[in-house]
C-alpha positions, 0 to 999 in steps of 0.5 A, a space after each residue: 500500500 502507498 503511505 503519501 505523508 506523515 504528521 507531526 502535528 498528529 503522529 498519523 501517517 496518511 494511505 490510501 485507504 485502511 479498509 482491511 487493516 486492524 489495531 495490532 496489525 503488524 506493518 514494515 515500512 519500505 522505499 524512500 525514506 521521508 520521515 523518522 519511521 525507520 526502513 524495514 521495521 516491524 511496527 504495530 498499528 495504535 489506531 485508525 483514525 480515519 478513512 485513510 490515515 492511522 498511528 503506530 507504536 513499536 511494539 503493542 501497548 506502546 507509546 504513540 511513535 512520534 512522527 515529523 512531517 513528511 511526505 513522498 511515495 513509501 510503501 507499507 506491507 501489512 501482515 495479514 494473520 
């Protein structure tokens, strides 16, 4: 799935669209960089907050990881089990 932009302002990363995905749903962050997420990463989804965006923590239970602004074309993978 493409990820277009992270807030700082919200610590939301903003998708496509997150039809499918699931709190705890695990994702690995690949492509170019524009963030502080760090390349190849597990991370956890915290929540959906809406149609198209959503927060992570780096393991489950977690604080909210803090983003910066950024924005590009990174690709997400989400474990589906």
């Amino acid at each position: 799935m493409l990820v277009a932009e992270t807030s700082e302002s919200t610590n939301e990363i903003t998708c496509t669209n997150t039809d499918g995905l699931f709190v705890d749903q695990a994702v690995v962050f690949d492509g170019p960089n524009f963030s502080n997420l760090v390349i190849g990463e597990t991370y956890y989804i915290n929540e959906i907050t809406s149609a198209t965006t959503f927060t992570v923590v780096e393991q489950i239970g977690g604080d909210i990881v803090e983003l910066i602004d950024g924005s590009g074309d990174m690709t997400a993978t989400f474990n589906q089990g």
